[in-house]
N, C-alpha and C positions, 0 to 999 in steps of 0.2 A: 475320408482317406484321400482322396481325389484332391484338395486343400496341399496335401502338402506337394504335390506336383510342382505346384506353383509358387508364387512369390519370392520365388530366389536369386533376385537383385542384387540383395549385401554380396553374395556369396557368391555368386557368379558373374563374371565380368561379359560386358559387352561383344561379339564378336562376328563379325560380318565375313562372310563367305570370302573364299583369296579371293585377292584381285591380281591378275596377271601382271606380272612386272611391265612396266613402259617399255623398254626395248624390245618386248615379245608385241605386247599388245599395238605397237605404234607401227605394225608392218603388215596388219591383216584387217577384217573389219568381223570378227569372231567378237562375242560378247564378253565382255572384262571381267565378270566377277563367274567363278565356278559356283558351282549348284551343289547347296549344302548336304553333305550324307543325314541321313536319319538321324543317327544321336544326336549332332548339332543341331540340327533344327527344334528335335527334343527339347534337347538343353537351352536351346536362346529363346523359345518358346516361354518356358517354365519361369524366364527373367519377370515377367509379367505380373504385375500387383494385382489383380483384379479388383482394380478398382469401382467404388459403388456408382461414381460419376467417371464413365472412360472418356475423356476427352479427345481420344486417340478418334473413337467411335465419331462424337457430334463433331469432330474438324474434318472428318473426311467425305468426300460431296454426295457416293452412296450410301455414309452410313453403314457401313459395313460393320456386321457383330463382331468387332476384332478380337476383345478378351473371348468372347467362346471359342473362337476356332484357333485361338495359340492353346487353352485351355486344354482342345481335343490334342492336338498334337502334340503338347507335353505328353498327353495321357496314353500316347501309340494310335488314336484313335482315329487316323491318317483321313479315310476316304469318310466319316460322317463331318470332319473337317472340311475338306472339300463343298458337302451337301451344305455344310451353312456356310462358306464362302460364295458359292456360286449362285446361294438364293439372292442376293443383292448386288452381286456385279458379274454381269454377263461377260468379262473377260479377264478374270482376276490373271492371269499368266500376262498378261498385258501391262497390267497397270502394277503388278510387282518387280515390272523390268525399269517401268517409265514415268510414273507418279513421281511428281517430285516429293518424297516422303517427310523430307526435310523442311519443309513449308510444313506439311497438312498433321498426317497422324503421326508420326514417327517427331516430329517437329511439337506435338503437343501431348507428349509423353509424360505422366504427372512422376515416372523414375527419373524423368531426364530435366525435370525442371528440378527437383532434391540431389541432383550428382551423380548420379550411378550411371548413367547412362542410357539411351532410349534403348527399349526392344527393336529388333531389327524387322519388323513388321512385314516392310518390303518384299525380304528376301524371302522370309518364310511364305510367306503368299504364294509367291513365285514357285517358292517348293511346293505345298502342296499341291499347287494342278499342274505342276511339268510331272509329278506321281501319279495325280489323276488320270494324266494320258496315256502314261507309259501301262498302267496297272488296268486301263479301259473302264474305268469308273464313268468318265464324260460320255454319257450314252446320247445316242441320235437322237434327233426332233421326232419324235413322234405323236404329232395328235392325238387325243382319243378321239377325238369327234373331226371331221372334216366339217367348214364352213362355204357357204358359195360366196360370200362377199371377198371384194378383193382390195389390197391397197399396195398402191405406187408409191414406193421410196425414191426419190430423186440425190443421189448422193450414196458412196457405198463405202463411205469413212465410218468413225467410231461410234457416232449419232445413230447414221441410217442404221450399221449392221447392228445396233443395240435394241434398236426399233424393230428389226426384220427378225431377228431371235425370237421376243416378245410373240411378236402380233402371231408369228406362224405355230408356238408352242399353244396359242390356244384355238388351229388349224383356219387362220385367215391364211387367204390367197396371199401372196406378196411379191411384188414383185421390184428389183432393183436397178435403178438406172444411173450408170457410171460414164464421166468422160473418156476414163481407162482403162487399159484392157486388161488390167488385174483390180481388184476389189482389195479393200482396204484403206485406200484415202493416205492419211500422209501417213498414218502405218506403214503404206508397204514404200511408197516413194519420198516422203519428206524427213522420216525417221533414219538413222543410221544404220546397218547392221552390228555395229557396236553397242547398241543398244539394244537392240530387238530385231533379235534374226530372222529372214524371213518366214524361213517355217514354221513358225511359230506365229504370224500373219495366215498363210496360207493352211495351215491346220484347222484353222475357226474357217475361213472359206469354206473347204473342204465340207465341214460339217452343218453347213447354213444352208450346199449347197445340196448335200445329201439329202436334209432334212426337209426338201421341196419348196424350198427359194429359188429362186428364177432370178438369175443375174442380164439385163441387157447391158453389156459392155460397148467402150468405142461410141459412145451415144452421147451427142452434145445437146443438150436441150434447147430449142429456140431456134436449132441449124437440122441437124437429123429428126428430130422429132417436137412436136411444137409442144408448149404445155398446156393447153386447151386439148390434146388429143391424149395425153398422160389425163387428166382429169377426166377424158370421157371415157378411161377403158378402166377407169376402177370407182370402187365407192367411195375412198378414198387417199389423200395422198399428203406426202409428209413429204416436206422441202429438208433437206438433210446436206445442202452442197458445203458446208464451212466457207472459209474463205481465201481467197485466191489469187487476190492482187494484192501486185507487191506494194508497199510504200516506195516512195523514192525520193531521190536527190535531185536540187538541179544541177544541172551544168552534168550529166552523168551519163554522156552518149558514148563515149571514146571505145574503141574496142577495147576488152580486157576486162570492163566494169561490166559485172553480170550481178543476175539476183538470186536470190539465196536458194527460192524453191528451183529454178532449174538447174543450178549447180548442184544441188540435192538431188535431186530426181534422175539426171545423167548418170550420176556415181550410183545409187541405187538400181537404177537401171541393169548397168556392168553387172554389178552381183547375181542379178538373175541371167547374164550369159544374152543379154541384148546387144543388137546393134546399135551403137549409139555415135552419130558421125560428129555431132558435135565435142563428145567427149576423144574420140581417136583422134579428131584435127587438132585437140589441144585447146579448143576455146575454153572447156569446162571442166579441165584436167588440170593438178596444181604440179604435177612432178617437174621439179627443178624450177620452180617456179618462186618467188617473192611475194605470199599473200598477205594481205589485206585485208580484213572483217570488218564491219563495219555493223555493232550494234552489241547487247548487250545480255539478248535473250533468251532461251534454251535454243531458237534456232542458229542463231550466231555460236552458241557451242559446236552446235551441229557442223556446221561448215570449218570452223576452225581443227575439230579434230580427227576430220574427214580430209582437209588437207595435210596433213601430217603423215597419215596413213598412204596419203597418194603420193608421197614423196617430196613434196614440195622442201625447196630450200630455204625457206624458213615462213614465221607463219606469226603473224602479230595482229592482236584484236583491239580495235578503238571502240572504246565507248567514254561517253561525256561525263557521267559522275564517277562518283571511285567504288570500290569492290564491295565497300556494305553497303550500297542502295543499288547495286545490280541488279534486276528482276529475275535473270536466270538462275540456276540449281547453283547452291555452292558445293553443291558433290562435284555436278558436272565442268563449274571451272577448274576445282582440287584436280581432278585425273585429265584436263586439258594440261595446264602447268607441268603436270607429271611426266607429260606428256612432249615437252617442249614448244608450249605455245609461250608465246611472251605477249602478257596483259597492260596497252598502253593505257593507263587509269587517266581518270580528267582530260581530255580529249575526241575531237570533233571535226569531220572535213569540213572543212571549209571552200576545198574545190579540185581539178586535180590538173596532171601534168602530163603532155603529151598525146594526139592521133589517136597512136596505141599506147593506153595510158603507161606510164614509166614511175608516178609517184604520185599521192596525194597529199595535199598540202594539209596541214595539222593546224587547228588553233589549242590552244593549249586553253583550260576552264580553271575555274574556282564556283567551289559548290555557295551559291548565297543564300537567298530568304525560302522557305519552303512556301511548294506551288499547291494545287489545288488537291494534290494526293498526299499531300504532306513532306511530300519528300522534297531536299531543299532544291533549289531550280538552281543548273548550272549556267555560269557567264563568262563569258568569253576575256581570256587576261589581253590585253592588248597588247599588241608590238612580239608576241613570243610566239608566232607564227612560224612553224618549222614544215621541210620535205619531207615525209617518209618513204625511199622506195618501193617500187610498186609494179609489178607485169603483172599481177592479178589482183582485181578490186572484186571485192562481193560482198552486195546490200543486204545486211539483215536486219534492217529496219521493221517490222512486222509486218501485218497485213490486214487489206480492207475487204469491204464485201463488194463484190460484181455488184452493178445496177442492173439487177435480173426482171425489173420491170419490164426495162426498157428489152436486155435480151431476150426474153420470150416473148414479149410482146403483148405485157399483162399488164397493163398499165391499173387494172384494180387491185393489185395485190400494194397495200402499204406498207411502208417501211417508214423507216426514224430517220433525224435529219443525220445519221451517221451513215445511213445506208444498211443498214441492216432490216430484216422482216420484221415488221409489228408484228407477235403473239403475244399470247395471254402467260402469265407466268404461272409456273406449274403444270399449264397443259399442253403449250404449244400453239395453241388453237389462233388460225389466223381472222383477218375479215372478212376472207372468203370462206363460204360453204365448203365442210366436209374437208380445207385443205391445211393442213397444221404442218410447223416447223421448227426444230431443233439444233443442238450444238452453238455452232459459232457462228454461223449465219445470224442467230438471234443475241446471241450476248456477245460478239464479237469473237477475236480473236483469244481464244484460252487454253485450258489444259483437257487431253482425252476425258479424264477420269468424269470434266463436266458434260460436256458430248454423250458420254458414255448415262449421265444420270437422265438428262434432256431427251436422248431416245425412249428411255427407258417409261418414264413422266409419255411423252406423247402416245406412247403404244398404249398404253393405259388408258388416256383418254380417246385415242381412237377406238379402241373397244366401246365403249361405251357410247361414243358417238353410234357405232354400227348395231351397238346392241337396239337403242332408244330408235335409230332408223327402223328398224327389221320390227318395234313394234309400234310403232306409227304403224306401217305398212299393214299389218294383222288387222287392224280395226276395221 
C-alpha cells in the first residue's frame, strides 16, 4: 500500500515552494523561497520514483537516504523522516537552504534526466527539520556515558561544528576555537541572509552549546593562543579553519576595490544589529553606489545580490567565460538577473581607473582550446578593451589557505604545494600525533555539504584514535 504513495511523476508536476517576487525580495535580506505547507511537501515528496539505483543518493557528498525520507513524508510520516535525515547530515535545515542541489542530487534526478522534472529534494529537506524544530523533535545532546578525554577543534565553521556534534554525542570533551565572536564560520558571516537566515545558524549553536560544547571565541590562534598549548590541553585536535585569504588582482590598491569576504561579513554583520564602521563610512556599503563583481562563483553571487538589496545603483558581474561554464549555481544567477544584476559574460579586468577607483578597464575574451579541467580556457580578444564604470569594485576571486605553519609557528605540520594541510583521505589524520583536519583547509576551497562530510569522517576517526589510546594505556 505504501508503493502507491509514491511514483507520481507522470501525474504530478514539479513545484518548488513561491519564490518572493524581485521587487519584494530585492529590499530586505529575508529568504526568497517560502516554506512548503504539509500537503505540498506531501505531494512533491511522492514525485519520487524510488528508484533501485538513487543516483540522487550516490551524487550527494553525505550520501544521504533521500528516497526513504521523501518516501516517509509522502506517507505523513514527518518526524521518523527527520530521524533518517538527520542520521547522515548533521545539519540538513542547512544544506536544504544552500547545497547547490542543482549540481549534486536534485541535478542527478533519474525523473529529470526522462522530462518530468527533478524532485525538489532541497526544499523538502529543508522542510522537514524547520518541522523538526518547530514540533521539538531535534532533542539535546546528551550522552549516555561521559568520557574524560578531550578534543580541541580549531575552527567553528561547518567542518568543526560537524565534528563537535559527533565527537560530544558519544560524551568526548570538546572544545571549540574561533577567530569570531559568533560560531558558524562563513554560515553566519560569508553567507547571506537571503539565503540562510541567521537563526537558523544560531539555533544549531544554541544547541551544540546546550549539549556541552565549549565555544572559545575572539581567539586567533598563533597570536591569543599558541597551537602547541591547544595540543597540550587535549588528546586531541582537529584543524577545522577553511580558508581565508582572498585571491587577488594586481594593480588592485585604490580605494573602493574591496574583497568579497569583508564586504560579506560587514553586510552580515548589520543584520545581527553590530557596529560596523566600515560599513556606516560607506567603504563596504553599495547604496547608490556603481558595483562591480568580479568573479564567477557562488561567492560573486553572494556580493552581487547583497548589493542590490543595499540599494546600490546598479550592479554588474564580470566573469571571463560565458554563463554554461560558470562554476556558480544557476539557481543562484536565475534569482540574481531577477533580480536586476546585469551579467557581463566573456570578460576580465584587466586594471582599473582612478585614486578612488571610478571604473575598471574590461578586456573583452573568446572562450578557446579547453584547459586542464576541461573547460575551454578564455583569451583575450585584442584591441576591444572597454571602461566600465565603477565607485565600487569587489574581488570574488576565491580563496586560498593561510600559511598556518608559519602562523602558529609549527613548522612540522605539512601541507601541499597549494598550501593546504596534508591529511590522510577519509580520516583527516595528519603527520602529526593525535592532530587531524578537515573541510577546506584540506581539499581547498568548496561546498558546506563537503566540510560538513570531512567533519563528520574526522570525528570518526578521532574516536577511534581515543579509543586505541585509552587501550594502549590499560595494558
Amino acid at each position: 500500500m505504501a508503493g502507491q504513495k509514491m511514483l507520481k511523476f507522470t501525474s504530478v508536476e514539479r513545484d518548488m515552494p513561491e519564490k518572493r517576487a524581485p521587487n519584494l525580495r530585492r529590499t530586505d535580506f529575508a529568504e526568497i523561497y517560502a516554506e512548503y505547507a504539509t500537503t505540498k511537501a506531501e505531494e512533491q515528496a511522492s514525485r519520487c520514483s524510488q528508484c533501485g539505483v538513487p543516483y540522487c543518493q550516490s551524487h550527494c557528498p553525505l550520501h544521504n537516504n533521500i528516497p526513504d525520507w521523501l518516501r516517509l513524508t509522502a506517507e505523513g510520516r514527518l518526524e521518523e523522516a527527520y530521524e533518517i535525515s538527520q542520521a547522515t547530515n548533521t545539519f540538513p535545515e542547512i544544506c536544504g537552504r544552500i547545497c547547490p542541489q542543482d549540481r549534486l542530487c536534485e541535478g542527478n534526478c533519474v525523473i529529470e534526466q526522462s522530462g518530468h522534472g527533478t524532485v525538489t529534494i532541497g526544499s523538502v529537506e529543508k522542510y522537514i527539520t524547520d518541522t523538526a524544530f518547530e514540533e521539538g523533535w531535534v532533542k539535546p545532546i546528551r550522552p549516555h556515558t561521559e568520557r574524560p578525554e578531550s578534543v580541541g577543534i580549531i575552527g567553528a565553521g561547518p567542518g568543526g561544528l560537524a565534528a563537535a556534534d559527533m565527537l560530544r554525542r558519544q560524551g568526548v570533551q570538546v572544545t571549540v576555537y574561533d577567530r569570531y565572536d559568533r560560531g558558524g564560520g562563513l554560515l553566519t558571516y560569508g553567507i547571506p541572509g537571503f539565503k540562510l537566515e541567521k537563526d537558523i545558524v544560531m539555533q544549531r549553536m544554541a544547541q551544540l552549546e546546550d549539549g556541552g560544547v565549549k565555544f572559545v571565541m575572539n581567539c586567533n590562534v598563533g597570536d591569543d593562543l599558541s597551537f602547541g598549548a591547544i595540543r597540550g590541553e587535549h588528546d586531541a585536535v582537529l584543524i577545522a579553519t577553511g580558508v581565508y585569504k582572498s585571491r587577488d588582482l594586481p594593480d588592485a590598491d585604490a580605494s573602493g576595490i574591496v574583497r568579497a569576504i569583508d564586504y560579506l561579513t560587514a553586510s552580515n554583520r548589520k543584520s545581527f544589529g553590530d557596529d560596523v564602521a566600515e560599513f556606516d563610512s560607506g567603504e563596504l556599503n553599495a547604496q547608490g553606489k556603481k558595483v562591480v563583481v568580479i568573479g564567477g562563483g557562488d561567492t560573486a553571487m553572494d556580493c552581487v545580490r547583497t548589493a542590490i538589496r543595499q540599494g546600490a545603483e546598479s550592479v554588474k558581474c564580470l566573469y571571463r567565460r560565458d554563463k554554461a561554464n560558470m562554476p556558480g549555481s544557476q539557481r543562484e544567477v536565475q534569482n540574481a538577473e531577477e533580480e536586476g544584476v546585469e551579467f557581463v559574460w566573456l570578460s576580465a579586468p584587466a586594471g582599473f581607473e582612478g585614486d578612488a577607483v571610478t571604473g575598471v578597464t574590461v578586456s573583452k575574451m573568446r572562450l578557446g582550446q579547453p584547459d586542464a579541467s576541461g573547460r575551454q580556457f578564455p583569451e583575450v580578444i585584442e584591441g576591444a578593451d572597454y571602461v566600465e564604470e565603477a565607485d565600487l569594485v569587489i574581488k570574488a576571486l576565491g580563496f586560498e589557505p593561510e600559511d598556518l605553519p608559519t602562523l602558529w609557528g609549527e613548522d612540522a605540520l605539512e601541507v601541499t604545494r597549494w598550501g593546504t594541510i596534508k591529511a590522510d583521505f577519509g580520516t583527516g589524520k595528519t603527520n602529526l600525533d593525535g592532530v587531524y583536519a578537515a573541510g577546506d583547509i584540506v581539499r581547498g576551497a568548496s561546498l558546506v555539504v563537503w566540510a560538513i562530510r570531512d567533519g563528520r569522517e574526522a570525528a570518526e576517526a578521532i574516536l577511534g584514535y581515543l579509543s586505541n589510546a585509552d587501550a594502549v594505556a590499560a595494558e
